[in-house]
N, C-alpha and C positions, 0 to 999 in steps of 0.2 A: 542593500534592500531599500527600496523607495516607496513612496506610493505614490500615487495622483488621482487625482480624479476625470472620469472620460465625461462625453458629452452628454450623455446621457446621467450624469450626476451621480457614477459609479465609482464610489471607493475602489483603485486596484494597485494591489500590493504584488511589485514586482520583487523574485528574487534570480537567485543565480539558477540555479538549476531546483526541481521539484521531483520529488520520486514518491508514488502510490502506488499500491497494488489492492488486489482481494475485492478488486468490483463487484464480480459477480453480477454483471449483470444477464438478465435474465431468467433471474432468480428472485422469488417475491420478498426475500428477507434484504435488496440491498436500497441502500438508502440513497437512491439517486435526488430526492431533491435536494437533502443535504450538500452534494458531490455535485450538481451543477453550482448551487452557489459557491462553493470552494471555487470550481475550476473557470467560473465571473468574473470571480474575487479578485483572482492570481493572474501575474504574465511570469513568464519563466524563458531564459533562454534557452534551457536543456527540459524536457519532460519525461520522464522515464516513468512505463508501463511495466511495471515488475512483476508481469502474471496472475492469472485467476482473472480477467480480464472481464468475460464473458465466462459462462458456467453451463458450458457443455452438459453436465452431468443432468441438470437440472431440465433444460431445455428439452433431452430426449425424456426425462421421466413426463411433461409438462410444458409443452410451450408457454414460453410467459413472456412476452415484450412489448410493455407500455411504452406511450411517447414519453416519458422523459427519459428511458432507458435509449431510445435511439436522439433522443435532443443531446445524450450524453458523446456518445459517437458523435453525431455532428457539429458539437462543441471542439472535442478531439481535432477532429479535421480541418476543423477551421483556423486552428493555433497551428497546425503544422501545414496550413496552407499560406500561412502570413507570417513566416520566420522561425517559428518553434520547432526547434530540433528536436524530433519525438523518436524514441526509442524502445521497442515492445519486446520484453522477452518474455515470451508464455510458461506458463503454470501448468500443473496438472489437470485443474477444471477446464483450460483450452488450449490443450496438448495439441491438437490439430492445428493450432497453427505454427507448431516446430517444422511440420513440413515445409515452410515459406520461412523456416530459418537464413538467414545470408540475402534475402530479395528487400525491394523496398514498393511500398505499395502506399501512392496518395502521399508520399515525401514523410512517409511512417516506416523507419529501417525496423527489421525482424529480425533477434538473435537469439539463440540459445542463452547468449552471458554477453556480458559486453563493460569495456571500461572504462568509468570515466575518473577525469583527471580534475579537482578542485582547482580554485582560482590559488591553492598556495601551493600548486604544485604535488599535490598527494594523490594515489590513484587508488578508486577503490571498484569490487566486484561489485557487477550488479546482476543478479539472476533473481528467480525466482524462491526456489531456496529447496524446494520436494524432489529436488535430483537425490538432496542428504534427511529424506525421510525413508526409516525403514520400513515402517509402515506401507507405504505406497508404495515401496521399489519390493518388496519382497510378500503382503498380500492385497494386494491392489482390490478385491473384494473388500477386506475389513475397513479399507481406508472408505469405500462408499457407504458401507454400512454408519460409520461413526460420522458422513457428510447428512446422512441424512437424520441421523441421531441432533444432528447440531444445528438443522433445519427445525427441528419440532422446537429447539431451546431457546431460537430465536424466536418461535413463533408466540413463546409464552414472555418472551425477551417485551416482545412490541405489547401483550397488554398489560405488561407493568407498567411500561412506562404510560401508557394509555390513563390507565387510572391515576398515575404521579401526574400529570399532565390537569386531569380534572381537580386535583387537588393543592396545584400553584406550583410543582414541585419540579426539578433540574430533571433532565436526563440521565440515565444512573441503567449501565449498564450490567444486567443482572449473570449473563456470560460470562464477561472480563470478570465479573466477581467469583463466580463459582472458580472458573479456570485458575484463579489466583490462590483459591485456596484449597483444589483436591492436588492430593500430593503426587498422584501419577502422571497428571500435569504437567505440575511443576518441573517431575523428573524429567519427562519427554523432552520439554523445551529444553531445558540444561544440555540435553543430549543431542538436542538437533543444532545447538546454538556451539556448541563442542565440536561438531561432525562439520559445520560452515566454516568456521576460524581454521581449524587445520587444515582445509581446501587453498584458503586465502593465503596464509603461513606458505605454502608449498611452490605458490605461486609467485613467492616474493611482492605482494601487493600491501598497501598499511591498510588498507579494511577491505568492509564487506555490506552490502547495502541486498537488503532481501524482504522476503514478504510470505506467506503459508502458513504461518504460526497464527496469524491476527496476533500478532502481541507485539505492540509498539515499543520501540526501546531505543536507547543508545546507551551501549557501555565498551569501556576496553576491556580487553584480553591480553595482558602485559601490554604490548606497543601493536596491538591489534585491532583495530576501531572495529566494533559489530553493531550495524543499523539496521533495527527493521521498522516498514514503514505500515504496519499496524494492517487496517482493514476499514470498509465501506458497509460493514452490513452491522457492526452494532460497534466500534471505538471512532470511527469517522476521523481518520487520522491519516497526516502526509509528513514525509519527510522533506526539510526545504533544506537548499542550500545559499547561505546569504554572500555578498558579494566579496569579503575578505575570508571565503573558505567555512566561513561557522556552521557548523551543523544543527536541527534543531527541530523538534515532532512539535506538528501545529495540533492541537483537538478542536477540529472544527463544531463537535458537538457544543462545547463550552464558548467557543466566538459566536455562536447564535446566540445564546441566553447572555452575552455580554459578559463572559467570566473573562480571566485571564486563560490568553492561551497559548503562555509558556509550556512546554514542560523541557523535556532533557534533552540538553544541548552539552555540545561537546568539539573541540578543535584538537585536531590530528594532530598527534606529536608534532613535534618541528626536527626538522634535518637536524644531525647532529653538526 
């Protein structure tokens, strides 16, 4: 991991490779100005688009596409037209573009799943992650019902932090909070985070790098490394990989307001 600064007097922190997902864009809950300056910020040799990209669902209820939501694509394009090996495996918000699974388009390859290999030689899945929801794979109704359940929550999400804002106060996600503490939740995730590890296990790979839940994380599963790299519309979170293999969730919420923005980091077992 490096940084330097460009000409234009830009802090940019290089790493090995970078994975986000749960844009959403075109959707009014996602936080693209935040997600430009992240993807400013950053140079990456690998860029992995891990689904939910764009939000199909949202677009046919309601077209919504500000310029910063296309400044965000043309940022995209720009990395992957000046060396950035960009990798896009769609989601269920932009299933449509599994059709363009195996093509590459603008030096942007499209896959289903795809694998990449860390700088210490470790290989991990990278998909989107709602192939192992049961939700979506078995009432695909109820899963839009509950999308749009968590559109109104965001919606009350932005004038919390509206009024914390008038009042000097951090960003403070009131989602991530409720999610963290209803226990059906909690369950689900356990169970979708259960249903990815045994995919990965089957496949003989050491992890799994995903995105669907918004719930940022890294933890093992015995000698199982499970990453997921959070969400764009209210944890503002990416997965990086640094240049000896380290893995580690940036919260770009908290590098605006100048906190620290460690959180959980983790290095793939080593060969025996």
């Amino acid at each position: 991991m490096t940084t330097v600064t460009t000409l234009q007097n830009k802090s940019v922190t290089r790493y090995r490779a970078i994975f986000i997902s749960d844009l959403h864009l075109g959707f009014r809950g996602c936080q693209a100005d935040r997600l430009l300056d992240f993807l400013r910020s950053t140079e990456s040799e690998f860029l992995y688009l891990a689904g939910d990209i764009f939000d199909g669902w949202e677009m046919k209820k309601r077209p919504y596409w500000p310029p910063e939501h296309q400044e965000v694509v043309k940022l995209i394009l720009h990395k992957a037209a000046n060396g950035t090996q960009v990798i896009y495996t769609p989601g269920n918000h932009d299933e449509c573009a599994r059709d363009f699974c195996g093509h590459s388009f603008d030096n942007i390859l499209v896959r289903d799943t795809a694998i990449h290999t860390t700088a210490n030689d470790k290989k991990l899945l990278v998909l989107h992650g709602d192939q192992f929801d049961t939700v979506v794979k078995i009432s695909p109704w109820l899963a839009h019902i509950g999308a749009s359940m968590y559109g109104k929550l965001l919606l009350l999400n932005r004038l919390v932090n509206a009024a914390r804002k008038l009042l000097g106060k951090p960003y403070w996600s009131l989602a991530a909070h409720l999610k963290n503490r209803v226990k059906n939740v909690v369950s689900y995730i356990g169970r979708f985070e259960e249903a990815v590890i045994n995919s990965t296990r089957s496949q003989n790979l050491d992890g799994v790098v995903c995105g669907h839940i918004h719930h940022a994380e890294i933890t093992h599963f015995g000698d199982t490394l499970y990453c997921n790299t959070g969400d764009w519309v209210e944890s503002c979170t990416a997965l990086i990989e640094k240049p000896n293999g380290e893995l580690a969730i940036l919260r770009w919420a908290d590098a605006l307001q100048g906190h620290d923005t460690r959180s959980d980091q983790a290095a793939l077992p080593k060969a025996a």
